[in-house]
Structures are given as C-alpha cells and as structure tokens.
C-alpha angles and dihedrals in degrees: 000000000000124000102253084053117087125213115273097016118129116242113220088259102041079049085050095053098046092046124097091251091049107038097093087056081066085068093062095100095066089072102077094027088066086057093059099047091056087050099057090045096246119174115289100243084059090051094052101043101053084040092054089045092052091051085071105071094050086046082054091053095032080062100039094055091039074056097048094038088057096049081053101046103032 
C-alpha cells in the first residue's frame, strides 16, 4: 500500500475488477489451475469446471475487442 492511499480506499483497478465490467478478469486464475489439474490427473469434472470457468474471461475479451473492432470499423 503506498503512503497517499488510505486503508480501505479502491484503487482504479481494484474499482475496475469488482465492477460489473471487470468481475470475469478475477477467473483468470482457473486457467492455469486447470493445468494443473490435468496435470496431476484429478478427476475430470475438476478439470472441466475450472476449465469452463477460465473460458469466461477470454469470452469477456473475445467480446470487448468484437466491441472495439466494430466502433472502429462501423
């Protein structure tokens, strides 16, 4: 935490994550545990539901950059 930031305030990205455009970065992190899942031979079902929650942040991105390419692009 640095000094000029008081305890307890959001920074912008923490403000960005918990926000309703930001939540599904917070599932990043399934996608390498599902790696590692596969790797450690854990049960299938583990494997595909952290594998299914770690598809929604790159649907997330797949969509904001369709968004962005057809502002563009008209």
């Amino acid at each position: 935490m640095s000094a000029g930031t008081a305890r307890g305030a959001r920074t912008p990205l923490t403000s960005f994550l918990l926000s309703s455009e930001g939540w599904p970065y917070l599932l990043v992190v399934f996608i390498p545990l599902a790696i590692a899942l596969h790797a450690a031979g854990a049960p299938a079902g583990a494997v595909f539901v952290t594998s299914a929650l770690g598809i929604v942040p790159t649907a997330a991105l797949m969509g904001l950059a369709t968004d962005e390419l057809a502002t563009r692009a008209g």
